[in-house]
C-alpha positions as a Markdown table, in Angstrom:
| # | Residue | x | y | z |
|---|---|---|---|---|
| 1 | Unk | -11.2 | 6.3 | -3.7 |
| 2 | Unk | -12.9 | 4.8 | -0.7 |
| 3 | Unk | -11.5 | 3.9 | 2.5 |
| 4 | Unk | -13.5 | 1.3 | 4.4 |
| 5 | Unk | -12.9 | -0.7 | 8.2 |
| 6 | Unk | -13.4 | -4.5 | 7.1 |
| 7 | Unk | -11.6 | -5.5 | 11.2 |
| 8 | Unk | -11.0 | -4.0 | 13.8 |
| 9 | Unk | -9.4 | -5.1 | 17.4 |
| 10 | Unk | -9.4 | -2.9 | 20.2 |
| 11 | Unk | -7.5 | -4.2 | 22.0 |
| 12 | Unk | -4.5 | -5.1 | 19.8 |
| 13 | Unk | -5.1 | -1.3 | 18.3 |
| 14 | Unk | -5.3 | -3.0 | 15.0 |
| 15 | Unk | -7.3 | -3.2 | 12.0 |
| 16 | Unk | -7.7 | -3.9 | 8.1 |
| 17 | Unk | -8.7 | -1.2 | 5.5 |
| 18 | Unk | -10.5 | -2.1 | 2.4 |
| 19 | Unk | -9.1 | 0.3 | -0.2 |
| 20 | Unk | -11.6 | 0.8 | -3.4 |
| 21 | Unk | -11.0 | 2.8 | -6.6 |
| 22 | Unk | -10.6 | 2.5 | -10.5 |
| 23 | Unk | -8.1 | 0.2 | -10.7 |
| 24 | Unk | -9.2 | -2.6 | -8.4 |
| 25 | Unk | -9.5 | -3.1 | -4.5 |
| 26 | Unk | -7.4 | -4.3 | -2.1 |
| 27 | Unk | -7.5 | -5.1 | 2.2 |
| 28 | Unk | -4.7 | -2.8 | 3.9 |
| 29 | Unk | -3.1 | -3.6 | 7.7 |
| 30 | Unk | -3.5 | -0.7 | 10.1 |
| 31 | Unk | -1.0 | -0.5 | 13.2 |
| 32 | Unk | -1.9 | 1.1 | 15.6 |
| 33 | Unk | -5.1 | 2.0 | 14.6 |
| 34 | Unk | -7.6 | 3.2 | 17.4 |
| 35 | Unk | -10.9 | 2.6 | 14.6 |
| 36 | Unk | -11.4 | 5.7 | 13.2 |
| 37 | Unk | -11.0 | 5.4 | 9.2 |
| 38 | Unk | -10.3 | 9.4 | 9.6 |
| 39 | Unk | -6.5 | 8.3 | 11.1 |
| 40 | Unk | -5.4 | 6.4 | 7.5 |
| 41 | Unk | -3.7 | 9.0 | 5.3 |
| 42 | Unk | -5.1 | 7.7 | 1.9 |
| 43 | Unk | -2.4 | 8.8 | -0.3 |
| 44 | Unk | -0.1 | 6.6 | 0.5 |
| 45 | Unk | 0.9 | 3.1 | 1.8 |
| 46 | Unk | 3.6 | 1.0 | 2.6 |
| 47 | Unk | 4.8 | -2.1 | 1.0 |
| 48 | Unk | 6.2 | -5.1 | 2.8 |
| 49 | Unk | 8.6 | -7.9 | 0.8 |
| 50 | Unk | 7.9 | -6.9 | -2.4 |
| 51 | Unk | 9.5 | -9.4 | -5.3 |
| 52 | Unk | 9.6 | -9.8 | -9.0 |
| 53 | Unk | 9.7 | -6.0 | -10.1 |
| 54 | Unk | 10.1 | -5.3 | -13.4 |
| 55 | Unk | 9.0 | -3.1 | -16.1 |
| 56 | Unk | 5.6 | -3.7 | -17.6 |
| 57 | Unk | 5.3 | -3.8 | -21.4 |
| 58 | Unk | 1.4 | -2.9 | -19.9 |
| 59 | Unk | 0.8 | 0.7 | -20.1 |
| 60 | Unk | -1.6 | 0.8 | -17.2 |
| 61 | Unk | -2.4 | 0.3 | -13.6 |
| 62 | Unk | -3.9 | -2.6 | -11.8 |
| 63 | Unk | -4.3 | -3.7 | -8.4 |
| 64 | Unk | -4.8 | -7.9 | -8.2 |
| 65 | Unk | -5.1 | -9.7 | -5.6 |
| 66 | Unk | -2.5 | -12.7 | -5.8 |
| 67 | Unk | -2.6 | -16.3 | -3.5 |
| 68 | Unk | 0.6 | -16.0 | -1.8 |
| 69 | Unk | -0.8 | -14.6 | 1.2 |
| 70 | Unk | -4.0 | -12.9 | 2.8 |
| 71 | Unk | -2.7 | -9.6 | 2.5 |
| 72 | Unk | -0.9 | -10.3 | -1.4 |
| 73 | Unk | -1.1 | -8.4 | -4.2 |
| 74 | Unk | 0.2 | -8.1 | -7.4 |
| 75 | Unk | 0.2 | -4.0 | -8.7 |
| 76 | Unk | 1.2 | -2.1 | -12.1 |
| 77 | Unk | 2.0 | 1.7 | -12.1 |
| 78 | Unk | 4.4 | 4.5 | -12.7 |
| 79 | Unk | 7.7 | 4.9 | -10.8 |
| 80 | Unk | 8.1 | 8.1 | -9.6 |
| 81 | Unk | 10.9 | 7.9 | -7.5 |
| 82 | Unk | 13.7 | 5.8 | -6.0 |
| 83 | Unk | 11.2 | 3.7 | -3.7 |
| 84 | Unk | 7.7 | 4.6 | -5.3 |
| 85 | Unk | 5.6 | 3.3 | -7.6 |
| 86 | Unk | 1.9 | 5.8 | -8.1 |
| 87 | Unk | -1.6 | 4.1 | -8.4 |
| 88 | Unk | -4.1 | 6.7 | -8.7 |
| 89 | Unk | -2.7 | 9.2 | -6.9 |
| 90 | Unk | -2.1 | 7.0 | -4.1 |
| 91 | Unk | 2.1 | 6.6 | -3.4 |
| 92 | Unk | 3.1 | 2.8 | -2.6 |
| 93 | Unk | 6.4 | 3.3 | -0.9 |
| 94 | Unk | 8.5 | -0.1 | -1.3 |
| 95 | Unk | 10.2 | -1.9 | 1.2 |
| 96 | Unk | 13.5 | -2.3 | -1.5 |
| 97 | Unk | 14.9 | 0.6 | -3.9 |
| 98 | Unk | 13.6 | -0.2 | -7.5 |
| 99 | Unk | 16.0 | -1.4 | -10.3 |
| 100 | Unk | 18.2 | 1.4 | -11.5 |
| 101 | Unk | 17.8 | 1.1 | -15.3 |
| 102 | Unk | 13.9 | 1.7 | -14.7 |
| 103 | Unk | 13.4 | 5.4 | -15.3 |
| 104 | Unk | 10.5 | 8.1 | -13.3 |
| 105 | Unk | 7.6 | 7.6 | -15.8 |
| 106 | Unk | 8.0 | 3.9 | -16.5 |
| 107 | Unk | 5.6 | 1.3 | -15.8 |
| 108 | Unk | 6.8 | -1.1 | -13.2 |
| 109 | Unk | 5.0 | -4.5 | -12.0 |
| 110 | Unk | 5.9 | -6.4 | -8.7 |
| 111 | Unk | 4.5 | -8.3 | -6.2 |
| 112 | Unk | 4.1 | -8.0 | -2.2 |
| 113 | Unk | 3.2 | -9.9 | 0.6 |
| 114 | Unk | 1.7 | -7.4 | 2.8 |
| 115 | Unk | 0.5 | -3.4 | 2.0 |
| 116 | Unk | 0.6 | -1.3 | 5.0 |
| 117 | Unk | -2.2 | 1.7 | 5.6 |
| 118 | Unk | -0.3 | 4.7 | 7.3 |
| 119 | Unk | -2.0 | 6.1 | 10.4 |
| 120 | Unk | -2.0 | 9.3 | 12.0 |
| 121 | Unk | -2.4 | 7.3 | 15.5 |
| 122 | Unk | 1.4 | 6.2 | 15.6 |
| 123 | Unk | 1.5 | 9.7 | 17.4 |
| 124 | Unk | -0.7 | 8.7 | 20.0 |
| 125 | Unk | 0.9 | 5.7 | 21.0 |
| 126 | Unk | 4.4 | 7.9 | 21.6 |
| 127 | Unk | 3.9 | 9.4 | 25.8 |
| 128 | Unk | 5.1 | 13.4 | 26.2 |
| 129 | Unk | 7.0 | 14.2 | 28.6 |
């Protein structure tokens, strides 16, 4: 997998991460991200509003970009837990628990508006006292 800066505003502390690897690419949202690809932990990501989830009679993963929005995909892999579907070793942690007759081990589909990149530089933006 690479992990790429397409944008990035310093002074909004936000960015956009291109995301590459076998099964397709796709542009991330960082906040707060200070500009250093270092701060994205590439394992895992967030997913905002994600609709029409069901399970796939495909027996693979994919990563499409759909028209809904800029940052829309549509994805296909494994559930492997309440909230999480796997892609490559990387975790997308939905925004909505998934159906509960889908089973760890399936292949789910769904769509989302928006995937999030975590960031490491959340931390830096809480002061110490």
């Amino acid at each position: 997998m690479n992990l790429s800066v397409s944008k990035y505003d310093a002074e909004s502390f936000e960015g956009e991460i291109l995301v590459n690897n076998m099964y397709g690419e796709f542009i991330c949202y960082a906040y707060p991200f200070f500009g250093n690809i270092k701060s994205i932990i590439p394992s895992a990501f967030d997913v905002l509003m994600a609709s029409n989830i069901v399970i796939s009679d495909k027996m693979y993963c994919k990563i499409e970009k759909n028209s809904k929005s800029y940052f829309a995909y549509s994805i296909c892999g494994i559930k492997t837990n309440e909230f999480t579907i796997t892609v490559d070793n990387m975790d997308f942690i939905l925004d909505t628990m998934l159906p509960k007759d889908v089973i760890i081990g399936q292949y789910i589909e769904f769509e989302c508006l928006r995937i999030d990149a975590i960031t490491t530089d959340y931390f830096k933006l809480i002061p110490c006292n």
